[in-house]
N, C-alpha and C positions, 0 to 999 in steps of 0.2 A: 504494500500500500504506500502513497504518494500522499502525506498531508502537510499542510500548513506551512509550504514553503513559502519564503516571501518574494516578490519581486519588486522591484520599480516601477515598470510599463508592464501593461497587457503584452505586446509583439514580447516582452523576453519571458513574459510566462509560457506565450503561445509555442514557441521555438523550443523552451524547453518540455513542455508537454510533450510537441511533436516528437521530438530526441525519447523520451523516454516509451511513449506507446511504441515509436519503432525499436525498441530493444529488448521491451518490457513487455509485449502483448500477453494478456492472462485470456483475449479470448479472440478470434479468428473466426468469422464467419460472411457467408457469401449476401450482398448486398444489391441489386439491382446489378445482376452479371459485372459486378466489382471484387474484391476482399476489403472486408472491413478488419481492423485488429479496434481493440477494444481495453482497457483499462480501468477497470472498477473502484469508485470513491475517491478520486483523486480529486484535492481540493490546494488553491492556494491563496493568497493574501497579496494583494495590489497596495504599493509604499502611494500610491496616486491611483485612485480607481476613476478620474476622469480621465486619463490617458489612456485611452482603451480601443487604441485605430493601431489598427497593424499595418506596417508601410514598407513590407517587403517588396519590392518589384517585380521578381518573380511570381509571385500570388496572380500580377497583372489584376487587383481588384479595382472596380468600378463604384468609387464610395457613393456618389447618388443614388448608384441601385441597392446599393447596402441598405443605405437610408428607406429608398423607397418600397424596397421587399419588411423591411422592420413595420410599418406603416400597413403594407397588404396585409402579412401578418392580422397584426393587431386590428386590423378593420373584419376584421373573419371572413376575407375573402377569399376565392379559387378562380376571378374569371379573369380574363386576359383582359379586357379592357382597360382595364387600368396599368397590371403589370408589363404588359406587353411595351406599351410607351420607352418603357425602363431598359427590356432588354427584349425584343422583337423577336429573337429565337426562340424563346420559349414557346411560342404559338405552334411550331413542330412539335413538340408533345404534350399538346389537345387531343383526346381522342374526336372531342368532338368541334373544336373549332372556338370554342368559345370558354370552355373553365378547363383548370388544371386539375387533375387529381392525383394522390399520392403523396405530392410533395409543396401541395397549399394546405399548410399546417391551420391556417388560417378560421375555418368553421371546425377543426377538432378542438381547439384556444375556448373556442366561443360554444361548446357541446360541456354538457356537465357530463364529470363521471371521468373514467378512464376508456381510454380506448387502447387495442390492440391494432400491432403493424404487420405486416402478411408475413414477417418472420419472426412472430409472438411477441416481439419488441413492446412495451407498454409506456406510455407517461400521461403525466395526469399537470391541470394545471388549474389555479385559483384565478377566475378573475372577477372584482367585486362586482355589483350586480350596477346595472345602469339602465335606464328605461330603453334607450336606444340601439343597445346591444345586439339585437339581435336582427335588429330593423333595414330594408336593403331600398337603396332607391334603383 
């Protein structure tokens, strides 16, 4: 187990998370025709937990869509109308042209309860209750 290490920034926690699930994996299992390795309870401690952007180059990440996938998210959404704007590849895996499914976390955030992922994967998540939550225009 991996606890309560401290870092500075987020990117030197992330670097060394990475470092360690690749040397350390306790579990290995197949992901949407990928390998996943896996690491159980590991937790650590930010010296600055507003510095939490990772600005490796190689990642090649696109922070607006960072931003705006955070946003889909938490709006509990899966259609492409909105995410597509961000990153327009993603409308290739619509089955049907219009929502994503699988991987718009977005109406599972906003479902009570627990849900299971097609390889028994579980998470569950709080969020307070709001009149408009659930509401779609």
């Amino acid at each position: 187990m991996w606890h309560s290490r401290r870092f500075p920034r987020f990117e030197d926690a992330y670097l060394a998370v990475l470092d360690h699930v690749g040397r350390e994996a306790e579990h290995v299992c197949e992901s949407r025709a990928n390998r996943a390795r896996e690491c159980l309870n590991v937790s650590f401690v930010l010296n600055d937990p507003r510095d939490r952007l990772v600005y490796i180059p190689e990642r090649r990440a696109n922070i607006v869509f960072c931003f705006a996938e955070a946003l889909w998210y938490l709006q509990g959404r899966d259609d492409l109308e909105m995410i597509a704007y961000y990153a327009p590849r993603l409308a290739r895996f619509s089955a049907d042209g219009r929502t994503l499914t699988g991987s718009a976390y977005g109406p599972k955030l906003h479902t009570p309860g627990l849900a299971a992922g097609p390889s028994g994967t579980r998470c569950s998540a709080s969020l307070p209750p709001t009149p408009d939550r659930n509401a779609r225009s």
